[in-house]
Each structure stands twice: as C-alpha cells, then as structure tokens.
C-alpha positions as a Markdown table, in Angstrom:
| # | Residue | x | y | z |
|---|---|---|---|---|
| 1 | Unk | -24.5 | 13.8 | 23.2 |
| 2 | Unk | -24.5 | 16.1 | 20.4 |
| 3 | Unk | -21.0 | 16.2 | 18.5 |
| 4 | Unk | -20.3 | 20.3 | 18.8 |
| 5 | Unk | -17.6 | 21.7 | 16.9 |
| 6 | Unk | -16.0 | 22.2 | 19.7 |
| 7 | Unk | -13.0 | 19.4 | 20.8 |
| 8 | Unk | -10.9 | 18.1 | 24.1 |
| 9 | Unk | -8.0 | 18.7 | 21.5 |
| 10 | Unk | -5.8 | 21.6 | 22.2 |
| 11 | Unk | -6.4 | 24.8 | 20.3 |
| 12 | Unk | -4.8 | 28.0 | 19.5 |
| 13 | Unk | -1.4 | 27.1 | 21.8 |
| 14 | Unk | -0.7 | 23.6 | 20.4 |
| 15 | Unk | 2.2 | 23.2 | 19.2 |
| 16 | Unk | 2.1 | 20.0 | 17.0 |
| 17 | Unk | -0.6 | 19.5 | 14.4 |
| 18 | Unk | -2.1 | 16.0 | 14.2 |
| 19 | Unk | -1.7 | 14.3 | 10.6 |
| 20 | Unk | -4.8 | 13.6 | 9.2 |
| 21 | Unk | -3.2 | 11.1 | 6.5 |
| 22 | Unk | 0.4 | 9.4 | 6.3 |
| 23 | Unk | 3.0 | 10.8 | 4.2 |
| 24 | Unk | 4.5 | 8.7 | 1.3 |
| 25 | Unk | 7.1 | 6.2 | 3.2 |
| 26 | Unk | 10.5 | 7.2 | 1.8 |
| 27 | Unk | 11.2 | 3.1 | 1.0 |
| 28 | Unk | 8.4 | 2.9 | -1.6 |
| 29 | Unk | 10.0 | 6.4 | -3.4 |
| 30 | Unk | 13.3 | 4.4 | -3.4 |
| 31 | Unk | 11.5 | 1.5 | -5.0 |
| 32 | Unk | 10.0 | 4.0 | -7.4 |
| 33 | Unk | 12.9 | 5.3 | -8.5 |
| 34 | Unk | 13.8 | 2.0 | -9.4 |
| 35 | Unk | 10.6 | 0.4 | -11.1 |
| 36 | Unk | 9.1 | 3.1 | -13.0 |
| 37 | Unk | 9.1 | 7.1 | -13.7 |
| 38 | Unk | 9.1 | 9.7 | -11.0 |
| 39 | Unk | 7.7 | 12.9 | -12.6 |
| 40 | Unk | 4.0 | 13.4 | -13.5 |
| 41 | Unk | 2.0 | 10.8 | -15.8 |
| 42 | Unk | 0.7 | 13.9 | -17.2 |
| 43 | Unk | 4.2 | 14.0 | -19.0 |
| 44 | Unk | 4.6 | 10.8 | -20.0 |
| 45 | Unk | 1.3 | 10.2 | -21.5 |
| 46 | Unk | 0.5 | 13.7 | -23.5 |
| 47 | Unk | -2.5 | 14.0 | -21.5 |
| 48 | Unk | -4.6 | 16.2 | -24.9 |
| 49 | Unk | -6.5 | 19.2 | -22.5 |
| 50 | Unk | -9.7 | 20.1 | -23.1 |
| 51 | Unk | -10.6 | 16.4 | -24.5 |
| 52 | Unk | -13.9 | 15.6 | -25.6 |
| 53 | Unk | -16.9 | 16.1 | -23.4 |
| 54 | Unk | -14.2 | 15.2 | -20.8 |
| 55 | Unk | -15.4 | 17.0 | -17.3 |
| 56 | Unk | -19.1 | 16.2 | -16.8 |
| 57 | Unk | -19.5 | 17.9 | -13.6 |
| 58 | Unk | -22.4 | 20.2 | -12.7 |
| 59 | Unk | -20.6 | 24.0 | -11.8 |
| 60 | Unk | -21.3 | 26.3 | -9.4 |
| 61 | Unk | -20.9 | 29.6 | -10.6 |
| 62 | Unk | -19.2 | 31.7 | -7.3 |
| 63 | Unk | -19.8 | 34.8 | -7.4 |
| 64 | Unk | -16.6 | 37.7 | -7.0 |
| 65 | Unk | -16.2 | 39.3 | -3.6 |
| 66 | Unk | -14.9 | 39.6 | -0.4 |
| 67 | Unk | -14.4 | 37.4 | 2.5 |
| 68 | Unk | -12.7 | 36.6 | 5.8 |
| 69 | Unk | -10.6 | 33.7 | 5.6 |
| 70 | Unk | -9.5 | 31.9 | 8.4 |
| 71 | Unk | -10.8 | 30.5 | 11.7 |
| 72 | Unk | -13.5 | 32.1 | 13.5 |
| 73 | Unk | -14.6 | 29.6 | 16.2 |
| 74 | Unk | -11.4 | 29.2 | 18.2 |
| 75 | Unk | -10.7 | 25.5 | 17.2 |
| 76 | Unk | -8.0 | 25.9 | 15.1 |
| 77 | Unk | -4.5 | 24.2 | 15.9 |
| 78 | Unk | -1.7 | 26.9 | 15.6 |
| 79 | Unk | 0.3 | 24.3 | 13.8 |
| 80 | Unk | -2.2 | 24.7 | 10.9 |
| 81 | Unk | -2.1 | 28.2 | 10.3 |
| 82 | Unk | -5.8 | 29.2 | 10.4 |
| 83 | Unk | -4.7 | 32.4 | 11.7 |
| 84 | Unk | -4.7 | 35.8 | 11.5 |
| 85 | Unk | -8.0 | 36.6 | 10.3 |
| 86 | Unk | -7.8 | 38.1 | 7.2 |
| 87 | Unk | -9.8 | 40.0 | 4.0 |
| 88 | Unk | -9.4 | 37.9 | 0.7 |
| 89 | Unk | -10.7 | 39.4 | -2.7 |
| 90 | Unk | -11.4 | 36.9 | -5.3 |
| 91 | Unk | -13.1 | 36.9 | -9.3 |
| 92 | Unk | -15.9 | 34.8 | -9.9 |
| 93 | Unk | -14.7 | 31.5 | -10.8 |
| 94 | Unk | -16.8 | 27.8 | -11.5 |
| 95 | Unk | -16.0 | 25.0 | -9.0 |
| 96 | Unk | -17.7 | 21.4 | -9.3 |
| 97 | Unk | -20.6 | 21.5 | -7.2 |
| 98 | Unk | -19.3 | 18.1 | -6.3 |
| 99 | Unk | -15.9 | 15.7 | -5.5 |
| 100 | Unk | -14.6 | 14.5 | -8.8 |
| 101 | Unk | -16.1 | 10.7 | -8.6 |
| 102 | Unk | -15.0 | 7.2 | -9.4 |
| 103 | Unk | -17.1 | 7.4 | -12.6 |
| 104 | Unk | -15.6 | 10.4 | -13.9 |
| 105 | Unk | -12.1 | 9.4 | -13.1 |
| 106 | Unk | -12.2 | 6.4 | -14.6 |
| 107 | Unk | -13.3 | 7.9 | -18.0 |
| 108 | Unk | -9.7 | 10.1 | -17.4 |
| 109 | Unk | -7.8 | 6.7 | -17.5 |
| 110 | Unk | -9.5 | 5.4 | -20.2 |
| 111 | Unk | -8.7 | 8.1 | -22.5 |
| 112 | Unk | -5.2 | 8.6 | -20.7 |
| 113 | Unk | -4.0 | 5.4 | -20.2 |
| 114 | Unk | -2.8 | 7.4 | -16.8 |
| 115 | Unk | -1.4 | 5.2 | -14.2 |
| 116 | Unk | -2.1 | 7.3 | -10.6 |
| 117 | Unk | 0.9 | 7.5 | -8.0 |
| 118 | Unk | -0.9 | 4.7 | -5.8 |
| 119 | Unk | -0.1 | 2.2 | -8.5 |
| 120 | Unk | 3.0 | 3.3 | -9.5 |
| 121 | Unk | 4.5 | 3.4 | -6.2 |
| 122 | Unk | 2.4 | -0.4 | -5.5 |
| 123 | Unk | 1.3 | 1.0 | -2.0 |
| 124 | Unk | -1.4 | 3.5 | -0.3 |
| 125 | Unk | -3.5 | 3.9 | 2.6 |
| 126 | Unk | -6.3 | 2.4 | 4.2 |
| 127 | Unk | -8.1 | 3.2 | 7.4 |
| 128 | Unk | -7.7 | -0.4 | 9.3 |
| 129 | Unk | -11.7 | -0.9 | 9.2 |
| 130 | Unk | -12.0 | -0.6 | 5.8 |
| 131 | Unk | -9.1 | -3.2 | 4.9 |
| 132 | Unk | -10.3 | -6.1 | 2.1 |
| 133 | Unk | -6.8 | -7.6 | 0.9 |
| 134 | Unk | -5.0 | -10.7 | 1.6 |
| 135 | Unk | -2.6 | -11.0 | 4.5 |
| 136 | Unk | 0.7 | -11.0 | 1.8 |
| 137 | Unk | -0.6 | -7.5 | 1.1 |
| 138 | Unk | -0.1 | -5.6 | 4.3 |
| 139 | Unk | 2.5 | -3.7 | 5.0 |
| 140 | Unk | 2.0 | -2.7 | 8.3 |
| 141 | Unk | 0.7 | 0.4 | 10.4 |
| 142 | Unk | 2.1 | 3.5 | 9.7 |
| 143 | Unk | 4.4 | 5.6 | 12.4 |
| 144 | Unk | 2.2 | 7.8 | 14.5 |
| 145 | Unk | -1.1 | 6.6 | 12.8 |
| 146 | Unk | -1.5 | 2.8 | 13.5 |
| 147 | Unk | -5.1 | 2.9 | 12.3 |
| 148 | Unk | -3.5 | 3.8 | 8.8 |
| 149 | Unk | -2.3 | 0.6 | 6.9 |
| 150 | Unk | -0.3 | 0.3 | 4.3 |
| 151 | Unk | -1.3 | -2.4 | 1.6 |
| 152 | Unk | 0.1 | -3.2 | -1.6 |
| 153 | Unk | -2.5 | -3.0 | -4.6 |
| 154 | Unk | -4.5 | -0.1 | -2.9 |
| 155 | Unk | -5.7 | 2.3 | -5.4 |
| 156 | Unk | -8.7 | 4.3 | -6.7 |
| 157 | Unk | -9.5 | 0.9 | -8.5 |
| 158 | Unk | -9.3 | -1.3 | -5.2 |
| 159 | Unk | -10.6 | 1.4 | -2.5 |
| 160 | Unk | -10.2 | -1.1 | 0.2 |
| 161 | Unk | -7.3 | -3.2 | -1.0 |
| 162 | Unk | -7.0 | -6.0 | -3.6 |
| 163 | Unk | -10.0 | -7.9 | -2.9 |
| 164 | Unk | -11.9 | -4.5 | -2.9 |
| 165 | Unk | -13.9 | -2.9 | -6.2 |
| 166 | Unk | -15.7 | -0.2 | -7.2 |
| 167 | Unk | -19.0 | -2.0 | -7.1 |
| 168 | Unk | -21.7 | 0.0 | -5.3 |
| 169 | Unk | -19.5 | 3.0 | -5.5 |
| 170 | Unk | -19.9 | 4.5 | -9.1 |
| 171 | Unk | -21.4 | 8.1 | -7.5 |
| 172 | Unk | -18.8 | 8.2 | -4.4 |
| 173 | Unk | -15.3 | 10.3 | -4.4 |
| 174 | Unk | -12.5 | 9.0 | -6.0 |
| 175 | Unk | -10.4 | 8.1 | -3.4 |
| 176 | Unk | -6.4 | 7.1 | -3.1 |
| 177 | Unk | -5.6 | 10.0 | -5.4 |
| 178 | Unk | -2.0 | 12.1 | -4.8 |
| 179 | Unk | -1.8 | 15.8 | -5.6 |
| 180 | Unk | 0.0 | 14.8 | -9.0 |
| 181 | Unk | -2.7 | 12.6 | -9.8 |
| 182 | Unk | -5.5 | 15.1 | -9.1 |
| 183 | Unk | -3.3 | 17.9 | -11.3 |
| 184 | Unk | -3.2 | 15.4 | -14.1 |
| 185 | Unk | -6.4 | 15.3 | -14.7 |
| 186 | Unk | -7.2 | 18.8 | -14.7 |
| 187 | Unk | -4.8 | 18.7 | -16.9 |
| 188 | Unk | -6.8 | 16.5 | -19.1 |
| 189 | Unk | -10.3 | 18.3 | -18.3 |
| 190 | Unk | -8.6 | 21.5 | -19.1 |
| 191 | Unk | -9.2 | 22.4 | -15.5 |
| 192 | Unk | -7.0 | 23.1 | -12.0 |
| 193 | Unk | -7.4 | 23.1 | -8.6 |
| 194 | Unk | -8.8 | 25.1 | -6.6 |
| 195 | Unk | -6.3 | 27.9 | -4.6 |
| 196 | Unk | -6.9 | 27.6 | -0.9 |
| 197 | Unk | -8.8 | 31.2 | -0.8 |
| 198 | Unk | -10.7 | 29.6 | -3.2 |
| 199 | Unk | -12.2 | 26.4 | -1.7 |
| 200 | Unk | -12.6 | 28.3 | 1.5 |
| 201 | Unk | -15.5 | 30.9 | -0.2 |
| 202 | Unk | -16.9 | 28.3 | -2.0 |
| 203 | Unk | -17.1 | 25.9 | 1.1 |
| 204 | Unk | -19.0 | 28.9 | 3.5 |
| 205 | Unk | -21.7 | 29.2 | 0.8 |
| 206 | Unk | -21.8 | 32.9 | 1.3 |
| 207 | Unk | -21.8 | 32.5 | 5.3 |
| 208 | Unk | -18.8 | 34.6 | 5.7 |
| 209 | Unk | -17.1 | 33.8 | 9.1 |
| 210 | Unk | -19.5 | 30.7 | 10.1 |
| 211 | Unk | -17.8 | 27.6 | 11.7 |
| 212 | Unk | -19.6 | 24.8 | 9.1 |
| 213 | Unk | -21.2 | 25.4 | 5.6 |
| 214 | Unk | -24.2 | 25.7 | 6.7 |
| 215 | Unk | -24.0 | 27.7 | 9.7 |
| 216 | Unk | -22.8 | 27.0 | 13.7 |
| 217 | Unk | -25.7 | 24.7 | 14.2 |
| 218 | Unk | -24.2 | 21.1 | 15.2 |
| 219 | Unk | -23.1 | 18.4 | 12.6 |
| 220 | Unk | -25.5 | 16.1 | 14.4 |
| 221 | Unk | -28.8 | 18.1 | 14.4 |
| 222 | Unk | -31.4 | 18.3 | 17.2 |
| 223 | Unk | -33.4 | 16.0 | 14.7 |
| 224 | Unk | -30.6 | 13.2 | 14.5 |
| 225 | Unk | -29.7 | 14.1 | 10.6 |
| 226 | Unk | -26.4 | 14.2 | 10.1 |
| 227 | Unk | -24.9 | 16.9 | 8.0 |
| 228 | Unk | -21.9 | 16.0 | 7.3 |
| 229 | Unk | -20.1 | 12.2 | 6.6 |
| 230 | Unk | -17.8 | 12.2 | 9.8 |
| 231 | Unk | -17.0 | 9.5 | 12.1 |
| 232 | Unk | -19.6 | 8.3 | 15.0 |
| 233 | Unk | -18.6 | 6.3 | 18.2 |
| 234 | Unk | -15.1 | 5.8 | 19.3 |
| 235 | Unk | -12.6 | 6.7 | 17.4 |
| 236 | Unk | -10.2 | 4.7 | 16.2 |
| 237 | Unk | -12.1 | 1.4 | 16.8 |
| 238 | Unk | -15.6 | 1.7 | 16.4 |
| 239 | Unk | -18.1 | 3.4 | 14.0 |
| 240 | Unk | -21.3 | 3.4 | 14.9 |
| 241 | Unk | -22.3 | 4.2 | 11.5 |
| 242 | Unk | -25.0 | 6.1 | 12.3 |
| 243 | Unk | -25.2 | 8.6 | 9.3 |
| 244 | Unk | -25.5 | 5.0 | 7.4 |
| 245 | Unk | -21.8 | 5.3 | 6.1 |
| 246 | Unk | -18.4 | 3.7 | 7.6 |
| 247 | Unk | -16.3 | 5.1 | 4.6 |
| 248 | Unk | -17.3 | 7.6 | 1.4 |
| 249 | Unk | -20.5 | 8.1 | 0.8 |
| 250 | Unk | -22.2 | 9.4 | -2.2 |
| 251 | Unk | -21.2 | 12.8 | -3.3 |
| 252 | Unk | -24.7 | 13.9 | -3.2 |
| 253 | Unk | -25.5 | 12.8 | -0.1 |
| 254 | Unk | -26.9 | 15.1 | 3.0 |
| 255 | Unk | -27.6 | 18.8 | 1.6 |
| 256 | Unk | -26.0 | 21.7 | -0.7 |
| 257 | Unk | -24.5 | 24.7 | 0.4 |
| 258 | Unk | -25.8 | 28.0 | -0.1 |
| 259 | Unk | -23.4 | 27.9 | -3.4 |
| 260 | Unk | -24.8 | 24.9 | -4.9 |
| 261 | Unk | -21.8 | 22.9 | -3.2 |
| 262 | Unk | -22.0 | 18.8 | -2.1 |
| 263 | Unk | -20.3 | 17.8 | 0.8 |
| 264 | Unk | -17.7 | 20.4 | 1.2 |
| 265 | Unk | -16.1 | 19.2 | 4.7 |
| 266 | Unk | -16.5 | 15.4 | 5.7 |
| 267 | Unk | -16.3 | 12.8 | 3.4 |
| 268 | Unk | -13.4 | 13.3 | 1.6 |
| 269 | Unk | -10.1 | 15.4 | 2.0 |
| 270 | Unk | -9.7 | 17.9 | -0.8 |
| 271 | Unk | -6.6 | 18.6 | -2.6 |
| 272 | Unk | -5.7 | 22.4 | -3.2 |
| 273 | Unk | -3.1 | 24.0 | -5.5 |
| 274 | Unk | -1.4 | 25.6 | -3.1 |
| 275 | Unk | 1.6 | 24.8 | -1.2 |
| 276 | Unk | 1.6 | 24.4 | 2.7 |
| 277 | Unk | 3.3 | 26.9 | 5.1 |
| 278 | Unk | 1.6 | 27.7 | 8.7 |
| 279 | Unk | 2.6 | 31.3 | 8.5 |
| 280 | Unk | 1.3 | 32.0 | 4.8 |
| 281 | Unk | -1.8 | 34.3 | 6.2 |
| 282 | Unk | -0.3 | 36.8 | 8.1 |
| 283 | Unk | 1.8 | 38.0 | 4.6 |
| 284 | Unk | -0.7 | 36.6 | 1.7 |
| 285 | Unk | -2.2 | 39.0 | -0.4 |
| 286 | Unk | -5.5 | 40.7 | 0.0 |
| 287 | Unk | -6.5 | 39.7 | -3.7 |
| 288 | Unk | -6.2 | 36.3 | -5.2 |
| 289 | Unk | -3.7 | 34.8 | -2.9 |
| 290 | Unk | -1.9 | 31.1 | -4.6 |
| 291 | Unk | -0.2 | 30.2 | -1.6 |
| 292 | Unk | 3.6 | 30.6 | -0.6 |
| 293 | Unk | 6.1 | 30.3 | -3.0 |
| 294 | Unk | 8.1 | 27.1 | -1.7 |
| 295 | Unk | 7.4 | 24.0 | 0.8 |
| 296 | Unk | 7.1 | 20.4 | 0.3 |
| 297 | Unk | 3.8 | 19.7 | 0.9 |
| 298 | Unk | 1.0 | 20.7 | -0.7 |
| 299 | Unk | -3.0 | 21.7 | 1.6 |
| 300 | Unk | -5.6 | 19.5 | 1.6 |
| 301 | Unk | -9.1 | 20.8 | 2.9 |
| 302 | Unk | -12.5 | 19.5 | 3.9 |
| 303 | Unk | -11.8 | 16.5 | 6.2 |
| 304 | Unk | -12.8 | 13.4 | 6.0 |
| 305 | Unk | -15.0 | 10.6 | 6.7 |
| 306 | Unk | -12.6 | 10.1 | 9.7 |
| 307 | Unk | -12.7 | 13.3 | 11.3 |
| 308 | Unk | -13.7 | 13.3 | 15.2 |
| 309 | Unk | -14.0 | 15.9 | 17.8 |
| 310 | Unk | -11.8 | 13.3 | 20.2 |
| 311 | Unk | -8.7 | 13.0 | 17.1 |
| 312 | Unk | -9.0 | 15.7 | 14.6 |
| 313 | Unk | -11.6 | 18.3 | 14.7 |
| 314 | Unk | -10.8 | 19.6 | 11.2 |
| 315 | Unk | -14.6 | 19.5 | 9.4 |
| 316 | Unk | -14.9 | 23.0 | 9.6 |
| 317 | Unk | -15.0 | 25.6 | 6.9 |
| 318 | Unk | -11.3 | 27.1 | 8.1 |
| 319 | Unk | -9.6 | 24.0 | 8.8 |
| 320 | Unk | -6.7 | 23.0 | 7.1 |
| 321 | Unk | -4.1 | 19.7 | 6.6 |
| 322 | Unk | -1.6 | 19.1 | 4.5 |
| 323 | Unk | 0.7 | 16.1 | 2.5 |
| 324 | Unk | 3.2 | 15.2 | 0.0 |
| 325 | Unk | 2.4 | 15.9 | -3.2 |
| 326 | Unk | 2.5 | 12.0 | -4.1 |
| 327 | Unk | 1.2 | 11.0 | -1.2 |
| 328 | Unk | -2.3 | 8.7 | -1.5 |
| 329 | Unk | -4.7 | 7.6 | 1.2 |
| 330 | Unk | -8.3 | 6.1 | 1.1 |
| 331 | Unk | -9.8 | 9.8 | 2.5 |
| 332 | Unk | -8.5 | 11.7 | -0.4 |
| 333 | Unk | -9.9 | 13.2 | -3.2 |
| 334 | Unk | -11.0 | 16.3 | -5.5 |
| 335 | Unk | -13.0 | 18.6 | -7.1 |
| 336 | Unk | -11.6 | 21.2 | -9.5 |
| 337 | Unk | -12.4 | 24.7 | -11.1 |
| 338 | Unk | -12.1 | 26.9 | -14.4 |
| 339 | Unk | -9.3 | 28.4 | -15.5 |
C-alpha cells in the first residue's frame, strides 16, 4: 500500500494536537536548578561569534519573494495552526543546504567547551527501539508517549544512551539538541535560526502550495524509493526499515529540493526561532513574519524519522510541532541561516 499523505488521524476539527516529542520533565529542571546553571551555555562560556572557519556547511542561496504559507492539502491538525492560508514576503537569505551534523557540532564543543541541555539536565529522549544503555539508566516512559524513554546519559554524544557512540554516524544530524543548544551555536557560527516563514520557502523548493518538497507525488514512490526518512510498518513497534534506516540517516541521503535543500521533512525535527502560538497566522505580517511575541514553547518543523500516517502525519511542507525550549529528544536537530 502506498503511504499517501493523507492519514486516519483527524484533520481540520481536532481539537488536541499529538506531541511529536516529550517536553522536559519538570523533576529534572528542579534537579537543574540544583546541580548546575539554568541560563544559556552561550553565557557562561563567551561563546567568540564568527570563530574561525567555524560553519562549514554548503548554503543555499533562497532567493526573495512571495509565497503562501500554510497548509494546502487538508491534513493539518487545527491544534497546530497551519491555518489561514496566507501571503508571506521574505529577502533572500542563505540556509544550510543540510541539518547541522554530528561532525560539525562537535567542532562547536571543542572550541566552546559547551555542555548541551541534555547533559546538564543528565536526561533526554530516546525512541524505545533505539535504546543502548544499561538497565540503572532508564527512567521510564514518558506520560502520553510510552514509546519515549527517558535515560540518563542520553546526549548528542551517546544518541542511543550510554552504551551508544557516534561511530558510523559522523555525516548524520545531530540529534538530542534543545532550542538553547541549537541558538548557542549560531551563536558561535555567527549564525541564527531560521524564522518559521523562513524554513517553510526554503523546504517547498519553489513549489509554492505543494504538500511535500518535491511535489504531491507519494513518499513511497511507484518505484519503491523512498523520499523521505519516515517510519515503515507499524508504528510504535515495528520498523520495517525499508528505506534502510531505523533512526537518522545521512543528511545527504534520498534527493535535494529544488533549492539545493537535504532532507527538509523526515529525518530529523528542526528547531525554528520562533515562538509557538496556534493562532499566530491569521494576524502575522505579510513581510518577514518572527513569530508571536510571547509563549513558552518554541516550533520545531520537518518531522522526523518517526513520523507515520497512523500517529503523526506531520512530514509535510506546512506541518508544524512545537517544545520547550530546553527540551532534547533523539529526533531533534538543526540547520541554520545568515544573518
């Protein structure tokens, strides 16, 4: 059966959105408090912008121009927002053609000496598959989320859990990175993240209004390729693996956008700039909109290696989730743009 983009999961009328990734537990910010700082690394380490040949990343140059953000196919949840329609006028800007990787954030900590919120806080999230830590090291699932476990010693170093590396995974997104983490490094690069308006025109590749990067055709082609790292089989229990990955794959894996852009939904979640409200499009600006004012959570676009028409249907061009800004998980991850 060929994996549409359309889902059994309610659309327009629902009233609850699904959560992609758990939020930070507030226990382990209580135990933060106590064991170590609570503001931005960036602060506390001086992180020099613009360091040395510091952001090797090829660029896409986007062009300026018009678009219409928002969802198109009739698959969006109400709870996210993807509606109204609207016109959104942006400059040209430079994005990273790819997810910032494991390579490239690890030369960030080496010159930094940057400690990420998943190892300050000693705990982050792995998809229950994926776990490689002893049994003293989970925590447990998480409310609402069971396939989500909580394990100490999770981190961008230890993808899977302690008894996890990055071997074999040099060229794959960094993963288990929070919304602080991923500002602190542009920071450093003497970058930023991208604004919502803008990750949305890059990720359609100039195919203004189309459900997926790289058209409406299906994410499992008529030839069996896959174009796009999303789950196969039955969700939560069993991956078939049939696009060859279980978790992240490479970030140049499958094909480019029409922008020049790597794997823009699946794979990885993608951390945005801009704060979360559901309501935010029908008063946003026509020109470079940055997202409401206030709200606690910050968006997160793309989806993810996890993402399911059965669960959460959200690999689509206009789809949208959102988290704490500390919060970490092993589906999250970057890519960032000039200033």
């Amino acid at each position: 059966m060929t994996a549409s983009h359309r889902s059994d999961r309610p659309g327009q009328d629902s009233e609850q959105p699904c959560r992609c990734a758990p939020v930070r537990a507030p226990e382990q910010r209580a135990a933060a408090r106590t064991d170590g700082p609570t503001h931005p690394q960036s602060e506390i380490h001086g992180i020099d912008p613009l360091s040395a040949d510091s952001h090797r990343t090829e660029q896409c140059r986007i062009p300026a121009g018009t678009f219409l953000m928002g969802d198109s196919s009739g698959d969006g949840l109400a709870a996210d927002g993807e509606l109204p329609l609207h016109p959104v006028e942006l400059d040209a800007f430079d994005i990273d053609a790819t997810p910032v990787t494991n390579t490239q954030f690890a030369r960030f900590v080496e010159a930094t000496g940057y400690t990420t919120d998943a190892e300050r806080f000693g705990v982050s999230a792995v998809f229950h598959l994926l776990v490689e830590a002893p049994t003293e090291d989970v925590v447990g699932p998480t409310a609402g989320t069971p396939w989500w476990i909580g394990i100490r010693g999770a981190s961008w170093q230890h993808p899977a859990g302690r008894a996890s590396s990055l071997d074999g995974l040099a060229d794959h997104p960094v993963v288990h990175i929070s919304w602080n983490d991923a500002v602190a490094y542009c920071e450093w690069a003497g970058r930023r993240l991208p604004t919502e308006a803008e990750w949305e025109y890059s990720a359609r590749g100039g195919l203004d209004g189309a459900t997926y990067p790289w058209g409406e055709d299906p994410i499992d082609g008529a030839d069996g390729a896959w174009r796009a790292n999303v789950w196969q089989g039955a969700f939560p229990v069993h991956n078939t693996a049939s696009d060859g990955w279980i978790g992240t794959a490479p970030v140049r894996s499958y094909s480019p956008n029409g922008f020049g852009l790597w794997q823009s939904i699946g794979n990885v979640w993608e951390w945005c700039a801009d704060r979360f409200d559901p309501g935010y499009y029908a008063r946003s600006p026509i020109r470079k909109p940055g997202g409401p004012e206030h709200g606690a959570e910050r968006v997160l676009r793309g989806g993810s290696y996890l993402c399911h028409p059965s669960y959460c249907n959200r690999y689509r061009n206009s789809a949208r989730s959102r988290n704490t800004p500390d919060s970490s998980m092993g589906n999250a991850g970057f890519r960032t743009v000039s200033r």
